[in-house]
Every structure is written in C-alpha cells, then in structure tokens.
Backbone as ProteinMPNN parsed JSONL, in Angstrom:
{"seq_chain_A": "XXXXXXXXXXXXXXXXXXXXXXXXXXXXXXXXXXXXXXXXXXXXXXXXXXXXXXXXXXXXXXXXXXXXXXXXXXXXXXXXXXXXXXX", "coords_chain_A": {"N_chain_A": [[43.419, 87.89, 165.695], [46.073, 89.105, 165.228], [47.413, 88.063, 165.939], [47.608, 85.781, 164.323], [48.872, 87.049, 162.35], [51.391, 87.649, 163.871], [52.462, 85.33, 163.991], [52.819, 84.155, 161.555], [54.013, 85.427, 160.571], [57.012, 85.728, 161.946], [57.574, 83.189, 161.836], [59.142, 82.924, 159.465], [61.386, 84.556, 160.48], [62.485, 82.893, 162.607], [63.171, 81.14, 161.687], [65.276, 82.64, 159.946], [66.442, 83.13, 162.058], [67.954, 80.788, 162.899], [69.298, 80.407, 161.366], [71.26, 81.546, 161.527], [71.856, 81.421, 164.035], [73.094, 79.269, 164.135], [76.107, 79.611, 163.748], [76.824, 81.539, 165.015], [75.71, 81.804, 168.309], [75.012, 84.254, 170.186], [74.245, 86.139, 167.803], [72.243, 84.524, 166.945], [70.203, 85.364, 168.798], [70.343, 88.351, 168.887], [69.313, 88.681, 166.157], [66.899, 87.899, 165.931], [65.496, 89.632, 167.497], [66.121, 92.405, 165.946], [66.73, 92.59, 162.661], [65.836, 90.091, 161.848], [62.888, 90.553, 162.041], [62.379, 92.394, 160.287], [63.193, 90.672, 157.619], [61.66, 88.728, 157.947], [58.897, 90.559, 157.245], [59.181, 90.849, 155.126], [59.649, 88.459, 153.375], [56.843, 87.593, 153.783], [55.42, 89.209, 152.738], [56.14, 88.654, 150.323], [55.352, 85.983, 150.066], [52.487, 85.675, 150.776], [50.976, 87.582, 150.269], [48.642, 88.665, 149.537], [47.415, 87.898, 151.874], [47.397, 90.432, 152.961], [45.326, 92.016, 152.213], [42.8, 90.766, 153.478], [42.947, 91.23, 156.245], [43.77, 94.47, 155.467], [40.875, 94.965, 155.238], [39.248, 94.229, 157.255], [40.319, 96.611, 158.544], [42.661, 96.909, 159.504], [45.739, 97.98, 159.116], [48.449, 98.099, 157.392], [50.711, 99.192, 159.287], [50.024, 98.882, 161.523], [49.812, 96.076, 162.007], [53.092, 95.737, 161.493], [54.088, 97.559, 163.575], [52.633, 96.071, 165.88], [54.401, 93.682, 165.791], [56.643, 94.229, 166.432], [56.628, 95.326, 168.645], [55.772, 93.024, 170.401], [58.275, 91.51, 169.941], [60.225, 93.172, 171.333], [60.663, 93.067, 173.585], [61.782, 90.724, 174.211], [64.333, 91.229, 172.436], [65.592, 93.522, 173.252], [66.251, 93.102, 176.094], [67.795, 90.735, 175.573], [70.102, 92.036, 173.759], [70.952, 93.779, 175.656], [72.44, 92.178, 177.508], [74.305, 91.117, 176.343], [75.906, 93.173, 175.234], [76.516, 94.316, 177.358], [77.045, 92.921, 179.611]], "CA_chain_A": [[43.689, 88.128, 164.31], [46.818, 90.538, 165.332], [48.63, 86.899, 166.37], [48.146, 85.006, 163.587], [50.15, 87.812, 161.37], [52.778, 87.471, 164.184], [53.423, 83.683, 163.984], [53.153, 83.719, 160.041], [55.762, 86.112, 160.097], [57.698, 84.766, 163.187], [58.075, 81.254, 161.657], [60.363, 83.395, 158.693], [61.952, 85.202, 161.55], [62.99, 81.846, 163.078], [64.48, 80.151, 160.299], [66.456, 83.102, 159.931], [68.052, 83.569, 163.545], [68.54, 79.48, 163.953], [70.549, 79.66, 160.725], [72.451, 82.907, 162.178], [72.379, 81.171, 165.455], [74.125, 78.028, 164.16], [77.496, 80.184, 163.114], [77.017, 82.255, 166.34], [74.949, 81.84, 168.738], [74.662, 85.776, 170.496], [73.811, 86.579, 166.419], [71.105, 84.168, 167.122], [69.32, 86.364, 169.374], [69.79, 89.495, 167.993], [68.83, 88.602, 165.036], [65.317, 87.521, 166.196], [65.103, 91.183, 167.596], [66.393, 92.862, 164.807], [67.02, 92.011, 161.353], [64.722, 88.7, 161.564], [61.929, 91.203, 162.188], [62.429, 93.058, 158.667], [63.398, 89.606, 156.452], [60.112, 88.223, 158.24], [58.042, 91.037, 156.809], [59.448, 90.647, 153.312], [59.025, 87.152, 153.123], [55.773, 87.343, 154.214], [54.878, 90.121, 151.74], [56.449, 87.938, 148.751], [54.438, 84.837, 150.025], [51.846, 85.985, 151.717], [50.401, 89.34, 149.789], [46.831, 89.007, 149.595], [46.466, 88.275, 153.116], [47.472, 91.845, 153.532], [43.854, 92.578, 151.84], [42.524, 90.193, 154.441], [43.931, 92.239, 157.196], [42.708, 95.752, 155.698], [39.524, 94.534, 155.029], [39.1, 94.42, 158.648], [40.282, 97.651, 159.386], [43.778, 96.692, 160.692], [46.552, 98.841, 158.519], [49.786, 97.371, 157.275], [51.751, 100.034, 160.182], [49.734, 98.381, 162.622], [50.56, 95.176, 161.942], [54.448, 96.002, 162.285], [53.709, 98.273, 164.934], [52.255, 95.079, 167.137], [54.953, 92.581, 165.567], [57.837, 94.888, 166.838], [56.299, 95.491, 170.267], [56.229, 91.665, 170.63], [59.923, 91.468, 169.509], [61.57, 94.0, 171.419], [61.236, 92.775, 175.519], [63.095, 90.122, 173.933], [65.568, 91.482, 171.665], [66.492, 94.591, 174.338], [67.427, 92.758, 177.118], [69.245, 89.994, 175.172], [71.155, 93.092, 173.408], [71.968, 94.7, 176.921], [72.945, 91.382, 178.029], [75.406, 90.465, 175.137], [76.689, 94.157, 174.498], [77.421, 94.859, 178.365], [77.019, 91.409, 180.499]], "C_chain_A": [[45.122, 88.639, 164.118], [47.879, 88.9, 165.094], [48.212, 85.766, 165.698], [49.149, 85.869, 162.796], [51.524, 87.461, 162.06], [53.548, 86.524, 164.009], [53.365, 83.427, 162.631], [54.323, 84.283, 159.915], [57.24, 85.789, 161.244], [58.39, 83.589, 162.669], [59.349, 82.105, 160.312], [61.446, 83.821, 159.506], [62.979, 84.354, 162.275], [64.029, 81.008, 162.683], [65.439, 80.885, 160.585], [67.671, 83.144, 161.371], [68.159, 81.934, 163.552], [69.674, 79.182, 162.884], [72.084, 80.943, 161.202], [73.125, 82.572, 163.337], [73.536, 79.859, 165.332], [75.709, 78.326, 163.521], [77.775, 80.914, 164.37], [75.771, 82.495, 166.997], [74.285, 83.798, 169.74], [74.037, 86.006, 169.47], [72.678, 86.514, 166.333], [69.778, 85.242, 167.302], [68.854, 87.633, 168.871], [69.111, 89.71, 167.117], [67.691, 88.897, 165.12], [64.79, 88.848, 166.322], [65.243, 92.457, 166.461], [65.822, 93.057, 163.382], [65.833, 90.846, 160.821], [63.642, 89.864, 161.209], [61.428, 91.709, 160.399], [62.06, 91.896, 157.632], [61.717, 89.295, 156.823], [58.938, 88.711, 157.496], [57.804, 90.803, 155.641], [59.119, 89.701, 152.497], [57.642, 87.254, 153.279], [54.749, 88.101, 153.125], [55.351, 89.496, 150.208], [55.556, 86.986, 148.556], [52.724, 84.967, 150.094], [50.632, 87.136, 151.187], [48.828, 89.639, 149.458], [46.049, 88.588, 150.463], [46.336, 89.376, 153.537], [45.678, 92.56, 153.278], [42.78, 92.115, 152.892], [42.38, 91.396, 155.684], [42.899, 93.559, 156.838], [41.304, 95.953, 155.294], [38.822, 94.775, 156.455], [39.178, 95.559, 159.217], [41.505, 97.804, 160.397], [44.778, 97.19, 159.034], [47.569, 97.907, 158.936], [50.558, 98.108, 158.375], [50.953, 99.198, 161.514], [50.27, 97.278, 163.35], [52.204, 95.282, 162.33], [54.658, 96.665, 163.25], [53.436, 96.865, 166.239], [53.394, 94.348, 167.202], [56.323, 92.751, 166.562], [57.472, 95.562, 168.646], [56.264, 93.968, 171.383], [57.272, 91.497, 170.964], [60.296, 91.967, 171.024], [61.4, 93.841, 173.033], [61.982, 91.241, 175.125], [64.254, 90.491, 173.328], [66.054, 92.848, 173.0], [67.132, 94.033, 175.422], [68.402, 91.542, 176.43], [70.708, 90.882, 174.457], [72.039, 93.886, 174.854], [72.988, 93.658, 177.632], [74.551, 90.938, 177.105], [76.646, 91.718, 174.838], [77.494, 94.784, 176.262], [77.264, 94.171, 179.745], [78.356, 90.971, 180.249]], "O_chain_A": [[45.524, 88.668, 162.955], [48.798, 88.738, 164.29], [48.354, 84.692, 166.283], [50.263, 85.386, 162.592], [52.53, 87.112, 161.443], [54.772, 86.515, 163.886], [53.895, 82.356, 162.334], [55.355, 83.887, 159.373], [58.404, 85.7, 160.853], [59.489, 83.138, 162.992], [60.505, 81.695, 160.409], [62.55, 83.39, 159.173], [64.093, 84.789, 162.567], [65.081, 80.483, 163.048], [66.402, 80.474, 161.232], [68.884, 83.169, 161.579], [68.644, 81.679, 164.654], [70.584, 78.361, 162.994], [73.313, 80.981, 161.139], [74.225, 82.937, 163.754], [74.461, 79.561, 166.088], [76.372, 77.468, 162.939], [78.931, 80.919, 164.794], [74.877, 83.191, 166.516], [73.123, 84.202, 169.699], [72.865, 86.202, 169.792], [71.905, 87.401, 165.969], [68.901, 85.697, 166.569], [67.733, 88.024, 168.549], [68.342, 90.668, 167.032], [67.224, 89.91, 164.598], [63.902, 89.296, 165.595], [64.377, 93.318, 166.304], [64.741, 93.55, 163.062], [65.197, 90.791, 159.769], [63.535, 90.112, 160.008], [60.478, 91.418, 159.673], [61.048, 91.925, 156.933], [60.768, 89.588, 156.095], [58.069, 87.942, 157.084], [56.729, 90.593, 155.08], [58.571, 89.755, 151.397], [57.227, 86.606, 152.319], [53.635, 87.715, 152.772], [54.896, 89.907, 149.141], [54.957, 86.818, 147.494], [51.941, 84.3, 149.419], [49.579, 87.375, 151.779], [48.171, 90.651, 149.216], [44.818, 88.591, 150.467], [45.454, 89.66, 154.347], [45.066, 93.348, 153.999], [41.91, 92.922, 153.217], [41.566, 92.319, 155.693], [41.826, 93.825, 157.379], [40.758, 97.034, 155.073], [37.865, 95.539, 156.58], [38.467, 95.848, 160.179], [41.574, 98.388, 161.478], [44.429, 96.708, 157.957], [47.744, 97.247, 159.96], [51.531, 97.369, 158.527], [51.648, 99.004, 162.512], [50.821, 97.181, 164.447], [52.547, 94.908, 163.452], [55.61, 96.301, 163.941], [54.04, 96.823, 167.311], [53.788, 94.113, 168.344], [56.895, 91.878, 167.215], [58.192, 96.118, 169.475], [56.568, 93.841, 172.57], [57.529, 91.312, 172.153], [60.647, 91.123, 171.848], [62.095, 94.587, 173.722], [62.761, 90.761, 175.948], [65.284, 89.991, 173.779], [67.159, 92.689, 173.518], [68.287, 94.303, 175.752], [69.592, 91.44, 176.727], [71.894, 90.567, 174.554], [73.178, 94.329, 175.0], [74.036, 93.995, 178.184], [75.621, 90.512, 177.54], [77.792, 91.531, 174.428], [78.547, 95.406, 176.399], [77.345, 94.773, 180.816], [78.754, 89.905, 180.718]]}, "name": "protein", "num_of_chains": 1, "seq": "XXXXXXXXXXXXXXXXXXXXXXXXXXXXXXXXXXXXXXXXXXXXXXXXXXXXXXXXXXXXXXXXXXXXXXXXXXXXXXXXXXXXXXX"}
C-alpha cells in the first residue's frame, strides 16, 4: 500500500529531475533526492487529495507516508550528493 504512494508520487519526482537533468545532468540527481521529493508531494496533494483519505482510512498518517517516501529517496540522493560535492 506504502509503494503505491511512492510511485504515484515518484512518477512527479521524475518528470521533474529529467527536466533538471536535461540542463544539467549532476542537478538531475540531486534533484530526485531533494527538491523532486517536496514538488512530488505537492503535486500529488493537488491531484491526488482524496487518496490521502484512502490512506488514513487505513491507519497510515500523512507523516508516515513522507517519512517512508524520504527513506526510499535518500540511499540514493546521499551518495550521489557525496559523490558530486567531493568526487
């Protein structure tokens, strides 16, 4: 249930770093770890907003949700950041 929220919000996430990545590719990456992470949510909460009822219907809290999404994220976005900022 946890990983469909991630790939609804993922696929916003995506868009954004491939159009970040096609001006600079390092940006790319970060992005995904970053920044994508946030826009992803937003979008997802503009489009998206009464799956959130879905969701706590179940018993799964909107902090959770970004809590999992951003634990996903971030063994990618940390080492591509260590790699880019001191590689």
């Amino acid at each position: 249930m946890l990983f469909k929220y991630y790939i609804d919000v993922t696929k916003f996430n995506l868009l954004l770093s491939v159009v970040v990545g096609a001006i600079s590719p390092f940006g790319g990456f970060m992005t995904f770890g970053t920044i994508g992470n946030l826009v992803g949510i937003l979008c997802y909460g503009m489009f998206y907003k009464e799956q959130y009822y879905f969701y706590y219907n179940r018993g799964i809290t909107k902090r959770r949700l970004y809590a999992t999404l951003f634990k996903v994220n971030s063994p990618v976005a940390i080492p591509a950041a260590i790699l880019i900022f001191f590689g």
